[in-house]
GUDOKOL-632026 format. One record per residue (C-alpha): chain; y, x, z. Coordinates in Angstrom, 1 decimal. Layout:
<atoms>
["A" [Y X Z]]
...
</atoms>
This chain:
<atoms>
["A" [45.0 -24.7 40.4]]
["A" [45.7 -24.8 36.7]]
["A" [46.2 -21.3 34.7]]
["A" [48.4 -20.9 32.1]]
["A" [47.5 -18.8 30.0]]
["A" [43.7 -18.8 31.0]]
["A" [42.1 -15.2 32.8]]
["A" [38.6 -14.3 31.8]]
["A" [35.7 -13.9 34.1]]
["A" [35.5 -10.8 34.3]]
["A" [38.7 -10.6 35.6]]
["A" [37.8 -10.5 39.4]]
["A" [40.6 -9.0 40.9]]
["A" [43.0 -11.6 40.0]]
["A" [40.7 -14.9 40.1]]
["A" [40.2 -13.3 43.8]]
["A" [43.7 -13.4 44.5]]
["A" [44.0 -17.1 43.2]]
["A" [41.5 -18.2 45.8]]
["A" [42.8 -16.2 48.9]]
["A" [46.6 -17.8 47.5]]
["A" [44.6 -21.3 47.7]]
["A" [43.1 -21.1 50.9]]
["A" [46.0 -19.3 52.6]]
["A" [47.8 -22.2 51.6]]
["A" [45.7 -25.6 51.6]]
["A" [42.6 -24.5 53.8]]
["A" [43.6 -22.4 56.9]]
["A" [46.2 -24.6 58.2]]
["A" [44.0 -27.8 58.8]]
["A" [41.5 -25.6 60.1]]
["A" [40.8 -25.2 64.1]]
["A" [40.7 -21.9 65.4]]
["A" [37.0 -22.3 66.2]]
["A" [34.5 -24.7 64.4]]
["A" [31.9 -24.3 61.7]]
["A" [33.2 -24.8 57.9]]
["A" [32.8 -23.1 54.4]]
["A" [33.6 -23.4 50.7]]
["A" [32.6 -23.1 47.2]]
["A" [34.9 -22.3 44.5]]
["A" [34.9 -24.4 41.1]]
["A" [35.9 -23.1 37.8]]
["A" [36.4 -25.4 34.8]]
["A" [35.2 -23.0 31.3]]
["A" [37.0 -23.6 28.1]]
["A" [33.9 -21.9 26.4]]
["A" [31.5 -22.9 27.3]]
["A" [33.3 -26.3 28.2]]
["A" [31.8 -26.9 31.4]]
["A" [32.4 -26.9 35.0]]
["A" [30.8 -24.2 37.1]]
["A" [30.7 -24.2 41.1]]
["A" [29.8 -20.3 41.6]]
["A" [27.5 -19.2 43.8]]
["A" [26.8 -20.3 47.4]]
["A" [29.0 -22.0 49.5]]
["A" [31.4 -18.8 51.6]]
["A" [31.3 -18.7 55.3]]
["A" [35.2 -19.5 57.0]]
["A" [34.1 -18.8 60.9]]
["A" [31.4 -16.1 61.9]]
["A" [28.9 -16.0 64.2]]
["A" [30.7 -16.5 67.4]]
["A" [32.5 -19.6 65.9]]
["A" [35.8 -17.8 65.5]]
["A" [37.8 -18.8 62.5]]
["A" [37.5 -15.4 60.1]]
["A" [40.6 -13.7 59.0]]
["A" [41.1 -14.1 55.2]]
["A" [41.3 -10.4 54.2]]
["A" [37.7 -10.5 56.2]]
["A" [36.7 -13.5 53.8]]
["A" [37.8 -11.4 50.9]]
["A" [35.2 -9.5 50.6]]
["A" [32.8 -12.6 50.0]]
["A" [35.4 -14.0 47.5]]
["A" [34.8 -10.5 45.5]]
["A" [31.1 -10.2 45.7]]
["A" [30.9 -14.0 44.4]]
["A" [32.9 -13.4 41.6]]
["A" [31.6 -10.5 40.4]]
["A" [28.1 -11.9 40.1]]
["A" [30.0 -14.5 38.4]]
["A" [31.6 -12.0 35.9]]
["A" [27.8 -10.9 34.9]]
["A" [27.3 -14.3 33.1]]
["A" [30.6 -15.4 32.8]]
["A" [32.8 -12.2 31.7]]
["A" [34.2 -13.4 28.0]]
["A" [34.8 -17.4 28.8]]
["A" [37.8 -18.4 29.3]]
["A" [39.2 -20.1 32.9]]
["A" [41.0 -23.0 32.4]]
["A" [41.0 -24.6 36.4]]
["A" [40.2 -23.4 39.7]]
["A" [38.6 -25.6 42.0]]
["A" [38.1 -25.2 45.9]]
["A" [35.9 -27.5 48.2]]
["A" [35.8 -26.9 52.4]]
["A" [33.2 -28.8 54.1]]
["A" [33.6 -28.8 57.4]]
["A" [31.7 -30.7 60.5]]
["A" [35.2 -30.3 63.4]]
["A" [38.3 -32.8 62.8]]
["A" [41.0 -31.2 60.3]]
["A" [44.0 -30.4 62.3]]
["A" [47.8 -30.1 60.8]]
["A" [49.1 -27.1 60.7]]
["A" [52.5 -25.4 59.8]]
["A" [52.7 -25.0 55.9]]
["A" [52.6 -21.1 55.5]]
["A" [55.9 -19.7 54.1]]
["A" [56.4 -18.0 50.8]]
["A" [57.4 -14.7 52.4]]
["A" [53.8 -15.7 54.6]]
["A" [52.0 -15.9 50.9]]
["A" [53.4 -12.8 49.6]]
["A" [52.4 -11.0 53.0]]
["A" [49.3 -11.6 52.6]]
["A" [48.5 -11.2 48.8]]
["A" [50.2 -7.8 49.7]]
["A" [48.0 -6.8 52.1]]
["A" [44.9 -8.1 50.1]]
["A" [46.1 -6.2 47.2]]
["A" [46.1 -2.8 48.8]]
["A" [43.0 -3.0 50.0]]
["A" [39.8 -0.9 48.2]]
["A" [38.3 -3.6 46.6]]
["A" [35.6 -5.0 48.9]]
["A" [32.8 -6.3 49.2]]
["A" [31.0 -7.5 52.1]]
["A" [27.7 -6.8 52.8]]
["A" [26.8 -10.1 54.4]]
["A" [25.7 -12.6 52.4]]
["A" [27.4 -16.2 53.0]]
["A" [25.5 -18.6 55.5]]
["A" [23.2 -20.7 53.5]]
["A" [21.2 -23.1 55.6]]
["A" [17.6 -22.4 57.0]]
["A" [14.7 -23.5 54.8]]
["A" [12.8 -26.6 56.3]]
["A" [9.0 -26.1 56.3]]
["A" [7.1 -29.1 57.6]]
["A" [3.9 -27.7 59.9]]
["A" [3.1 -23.6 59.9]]
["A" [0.7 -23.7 56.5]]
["A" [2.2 -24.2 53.2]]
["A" [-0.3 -24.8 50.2]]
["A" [2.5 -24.9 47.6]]
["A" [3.8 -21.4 45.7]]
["A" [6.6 -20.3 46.3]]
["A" [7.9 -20.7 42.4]]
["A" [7.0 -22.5 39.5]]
["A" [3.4 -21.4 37.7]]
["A" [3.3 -21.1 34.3]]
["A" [0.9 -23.7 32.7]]
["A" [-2.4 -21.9 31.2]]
["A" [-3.3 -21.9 27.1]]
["A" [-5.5 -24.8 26.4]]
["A" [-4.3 -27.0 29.7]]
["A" [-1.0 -28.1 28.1]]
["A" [-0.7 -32.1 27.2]]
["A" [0.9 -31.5 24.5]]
["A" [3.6 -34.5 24.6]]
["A" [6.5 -32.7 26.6]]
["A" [8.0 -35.0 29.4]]
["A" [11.4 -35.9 30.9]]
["A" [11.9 -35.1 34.6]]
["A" [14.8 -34.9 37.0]]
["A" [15.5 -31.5 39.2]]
["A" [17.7 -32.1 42.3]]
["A" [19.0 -30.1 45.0]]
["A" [20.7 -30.7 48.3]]
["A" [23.3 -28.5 50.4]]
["A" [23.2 -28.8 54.6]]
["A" [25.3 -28.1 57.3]]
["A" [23.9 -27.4 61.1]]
["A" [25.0 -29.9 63.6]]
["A" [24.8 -31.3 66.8]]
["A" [23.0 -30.5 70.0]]
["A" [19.4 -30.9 68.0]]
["A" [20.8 -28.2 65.3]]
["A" [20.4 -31.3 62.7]]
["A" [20.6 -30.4 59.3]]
["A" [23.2 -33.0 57.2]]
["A" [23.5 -33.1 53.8]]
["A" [27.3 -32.2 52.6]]
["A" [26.8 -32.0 48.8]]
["A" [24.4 -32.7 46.3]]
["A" [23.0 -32.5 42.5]]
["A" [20.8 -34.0 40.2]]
["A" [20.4 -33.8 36.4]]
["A" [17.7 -35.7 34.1]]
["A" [16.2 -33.4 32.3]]
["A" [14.7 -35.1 28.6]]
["A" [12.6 -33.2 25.7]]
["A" [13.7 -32.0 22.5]]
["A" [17.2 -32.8 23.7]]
["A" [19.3 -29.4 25.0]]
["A" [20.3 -28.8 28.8]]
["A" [24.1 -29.8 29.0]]
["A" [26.0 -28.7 32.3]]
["A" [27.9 -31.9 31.6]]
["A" [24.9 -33.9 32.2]]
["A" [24.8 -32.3 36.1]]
["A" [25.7 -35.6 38.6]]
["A" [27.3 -34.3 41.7]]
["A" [28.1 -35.8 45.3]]
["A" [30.2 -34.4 48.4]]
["A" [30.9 -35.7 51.6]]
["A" [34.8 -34.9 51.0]]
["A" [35.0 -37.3 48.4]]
["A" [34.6 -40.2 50.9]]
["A" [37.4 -38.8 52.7]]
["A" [39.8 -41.7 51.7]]
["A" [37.1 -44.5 53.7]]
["A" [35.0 -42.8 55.4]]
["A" [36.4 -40.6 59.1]]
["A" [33.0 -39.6 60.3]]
["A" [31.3 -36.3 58.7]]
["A" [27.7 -38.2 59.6]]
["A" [28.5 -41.4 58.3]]
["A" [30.4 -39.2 54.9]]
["A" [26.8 -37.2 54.7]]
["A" [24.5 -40.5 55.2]]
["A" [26.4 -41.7 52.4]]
["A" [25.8 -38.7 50.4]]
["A" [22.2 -39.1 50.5]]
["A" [22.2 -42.8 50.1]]
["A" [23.9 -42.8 47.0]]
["A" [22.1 -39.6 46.0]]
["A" [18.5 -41.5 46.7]]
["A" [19.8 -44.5 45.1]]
["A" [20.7 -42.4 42.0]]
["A" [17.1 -41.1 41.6]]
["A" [15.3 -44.3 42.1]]
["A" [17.7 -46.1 39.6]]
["A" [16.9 -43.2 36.9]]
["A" [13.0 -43.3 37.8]]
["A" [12.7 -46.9 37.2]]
["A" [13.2 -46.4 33.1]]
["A" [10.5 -44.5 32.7]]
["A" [6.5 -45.1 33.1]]
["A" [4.2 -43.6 33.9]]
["A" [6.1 -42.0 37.3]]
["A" [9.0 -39.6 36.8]]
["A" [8.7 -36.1 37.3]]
["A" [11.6 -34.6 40.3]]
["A" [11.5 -31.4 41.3]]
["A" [13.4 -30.7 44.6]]
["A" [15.3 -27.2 45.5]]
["A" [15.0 -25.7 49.2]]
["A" [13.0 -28.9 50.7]]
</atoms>
């Protein structure tokens, strides 16, 4: 979704609306009634000029499966926004991006009707504002064994043990879905960046892969994810091989 003229961040009530209009309309009909799915929203920044995928990804179905009503989804949609307004509130919106990654088959659905779409942006309208108290679903961190010798955060390095030459080095992140009997955790989406000194951090510089994007040749969701993290590995070792001694990667959530 393009806006003309663009909203700022900080206007949360409206860039709310815009994503309830956008699932209501391209997300909850190809959705079965019961499944596992969730989204991110994207925004494209006129200033800064960069694209921005806020926060986590939002749940669609809860606990027991069930698809979630959107005025129930709403509430997420608020709360993610308005952490987004904290950084974001003067830049300027220019696009509004939404990605649904789901593991069950898409299904056609009737195309909702305007007087459907005005129902419901009604009804969302009216209500107080909310904001749920549940966080999205984020998948479960995998520890290897029960003993962990590695802190939980960065350390700062101590006066007098620095190298003094600063080095390049890559950070990289994946994002899972649950699946299958074994509870199997596959890779939907995923991020890299190389990060080099003296030079400054540019969002633009952020390489991204999702499973949807092999949509067009690819049916499966577990041949889409193996494909995510073959080209995502392949990625890595093609940017590690320019640089000697070995390259530096520092790896979110695994």
């Amino acid at each position: 979704m393009t806006f003309k003229p663009s909203p700022l961040g900080n206007e949360v009530r409206l860039l709310s609306l815009a994503v309830v209009h956008m699932l209501y309309l391209f997300a909850y009909p190809s959705l079965p009634s019961s499944g596992y799915a969730k989204f991110t929203i994207g925004f494209d920044l006129e200033n800064p000029d960069v694209t921005v995928t806020v926060g986590h990804a939002i749940r669609l179905y809860g606990d027991d499966g069930k698809l979630l009503p959107i005025s129930t989804v709403y509430g997420d949609i608020v709360s993610t926004l308005n952490e987004f307004a904290k950084k974001y509130e003067e830049s300027s919106i220019v696009r509004l991006t939404l990605r649904v990654y789901t593991v069950e088959n898409k299904v056609v659905g009737a195309a909702p009707s305007g007087e459907g779409v005005e129902k419901l942006l009604e009804e969302v309208i009216r209500m107080d504002f909310p904001q749920n108290e549940s966080k999205p679903i984020r998948a479960d961190e995998i520890r290897h064994g029960k003993r962990s010798y590695a802190p939980p955060y960065m350390t700062a390095v101590k006066k007098g043990k620095r190298d003094g030459e600063r080095k390049a080095f890559v950070v990289a992140d994946l994002e899972t879905l649950i699946t299958g009997e074994e509870n199997t955790h596959k890779p939907y989406a995923a991020g890299l960046m190389l990060v080099l000194p003296k030079e400054p951090v540019k969002y633009n510089r952020v390489e991204t892969y999702f499973s949807e994007d092999y949509n067009i040749t690819i049916n499966s969701f577990d041949e889409r994810s193996s494909k995510v993290l073959e080209d995502f590995v392949s990625r890595i070792e093609h940017i590690a091989k320019g640089f000697r001694p070995a390259l530096t990667i520092y790896f979110h959530n695994l």
